[in-house]
N, C-alpha and C positions, 0 to 999 in steps of 0.2 A: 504494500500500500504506500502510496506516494504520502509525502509531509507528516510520518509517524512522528516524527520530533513537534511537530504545529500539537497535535493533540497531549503529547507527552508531559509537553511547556504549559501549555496551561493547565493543566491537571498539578504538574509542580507548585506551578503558584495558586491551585486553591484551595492544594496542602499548606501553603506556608499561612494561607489565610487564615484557613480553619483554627492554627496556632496561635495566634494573634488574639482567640476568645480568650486564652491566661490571661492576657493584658486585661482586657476588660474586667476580669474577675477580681481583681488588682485595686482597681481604681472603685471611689467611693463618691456617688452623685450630691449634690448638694440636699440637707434634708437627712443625709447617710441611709438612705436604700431604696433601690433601682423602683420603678415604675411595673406595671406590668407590660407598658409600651416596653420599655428597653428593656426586660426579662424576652419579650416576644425575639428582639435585633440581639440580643447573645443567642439566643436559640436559632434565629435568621444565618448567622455569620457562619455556624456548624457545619446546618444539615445541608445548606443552601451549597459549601467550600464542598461537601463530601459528596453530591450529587451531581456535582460539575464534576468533580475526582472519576468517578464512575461511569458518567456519560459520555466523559474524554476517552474515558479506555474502550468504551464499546465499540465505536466502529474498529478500533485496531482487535477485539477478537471474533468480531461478525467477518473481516476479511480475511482472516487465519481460519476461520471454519468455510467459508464458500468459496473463498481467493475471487472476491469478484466486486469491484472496484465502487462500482454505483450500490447494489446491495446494503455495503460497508458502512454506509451513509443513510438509507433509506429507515433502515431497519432500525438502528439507533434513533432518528431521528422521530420516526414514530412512536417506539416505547417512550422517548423522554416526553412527547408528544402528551401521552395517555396521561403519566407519571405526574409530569410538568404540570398536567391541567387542577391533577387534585392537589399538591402543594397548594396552587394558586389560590383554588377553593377554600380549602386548609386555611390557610396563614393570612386569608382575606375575612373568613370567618373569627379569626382571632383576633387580626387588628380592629374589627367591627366591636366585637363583644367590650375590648380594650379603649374604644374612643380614639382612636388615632387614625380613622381613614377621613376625619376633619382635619386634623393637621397638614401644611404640608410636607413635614418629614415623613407622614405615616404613607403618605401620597406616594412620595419620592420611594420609599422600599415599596410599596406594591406594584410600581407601574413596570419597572424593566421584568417582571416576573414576568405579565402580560406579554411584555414585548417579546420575550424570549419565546415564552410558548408559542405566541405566532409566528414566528422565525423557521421552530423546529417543525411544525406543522405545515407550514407551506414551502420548507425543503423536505416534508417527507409524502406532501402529495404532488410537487410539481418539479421541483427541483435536482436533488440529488446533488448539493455540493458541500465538498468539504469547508469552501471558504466562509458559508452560507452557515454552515456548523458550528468553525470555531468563531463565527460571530456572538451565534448565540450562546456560545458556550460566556463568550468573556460579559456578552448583558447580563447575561444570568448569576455573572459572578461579580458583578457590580452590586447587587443585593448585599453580598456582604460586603465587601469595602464601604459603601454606604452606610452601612449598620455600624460598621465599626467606626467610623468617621463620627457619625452619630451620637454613640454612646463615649468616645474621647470628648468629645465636644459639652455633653451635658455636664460631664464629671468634671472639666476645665473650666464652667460659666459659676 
C-alpha cells in the first residue's frame, strides 16, 4: 500500500495526544474541580486520540488481507463511517445533557466530529482516497487538540 508512513504519522501523533490527558489531570480549574463540560474534553482527548490510532491502522491491514489498493480505503472508511456516526450521537448527547452545545467551545468540539464523519462517509460511498482519509483522520483528531487546548486554557484563566 502506497503512503503506509501518511497513516502510521498520524496514528503516532494521536498516541502522543492521547498522552497529553496526564497533563490535564495535573492541572487544577479555577473553583478547584473540573466541570462536567471539561470531565466530557478529558474523556474527548482519549477515546477521540485512540480511534484515530485504530482507524489509521485499518486501511494498512484491510490491504495486507485483500492487497487491493481502493478496498484499503473503502472499507475503513465505512466502519469508521458507522463507528464515527455513534460517537457523534454519543458525545452530542452528552454535551446536551452537560449544557455546553450553547457555548461556543462546546460548539467548537462537536462540529469537526461532524465534519469528519462526513468526510469518511462520502470517501467511503464515492471516493476511495487515501488523501480524503488522512484528512479526516487529522479533523477528527483536532477534537482533541481542541479539548486539550481547552481544558489548559480554563485551568490558566
Amino acid at each position: 500500500m502506497l503512503d503506509e508512513a501518511l497513516l502510521l504519522g498520524i496514528g503516532s501523533v494521536a498516541v502522543a495526544i492521547a498522552g497529553f490527558t496526564a497533563v490535564t489531570a495535573a492541572l487544577t480549574p479555577p473553583g478547584g474541580s473540573w466541570s462536567p463540560t471539561h470531565r466530557i474534553r478529558q474523556r474527548a482527548i482519549v477515546s477521540t486520540s485512540f480511534n484515530v490510532v485504530f482507524e489509521a491502522l485499518g486501511p494498512l491491514i484491510v490491504y495486507a488481507w485483500l492487497a487491493d489498493a481502493r478496498a484499503s480505503i473503502v472499507i475503513p472508511a465505512g466502519v469508521a463511517t458507522v463507528y464515527l456516526g455513534w460517537v457523534v450521537v454519543s458525545r452530542g448527547r452528552q454535551l446536551v445533557r452537560a449544557g455546553a452545545l450553547g457555548t461556543w467551545s462546546g460548539r467548537l468540539l462537536f462540529v469537526p466530529g461532524i465534519v469528519a464523519w462526513l468526510m469518511f462517509a462520502a470517501n467511503a460511498a464515492l471516493f476511495g482516497s487515501l488523501a480524503l482519509y488522512a484528512l479526516a483522520l487529522c479533523i477528527q483528531m483536532s477534537v482533541s487538540v481542541i479539548s486539550f487546548y481547552q481544558l489548559v486554557s480554563a485551568a490558566s484563566s
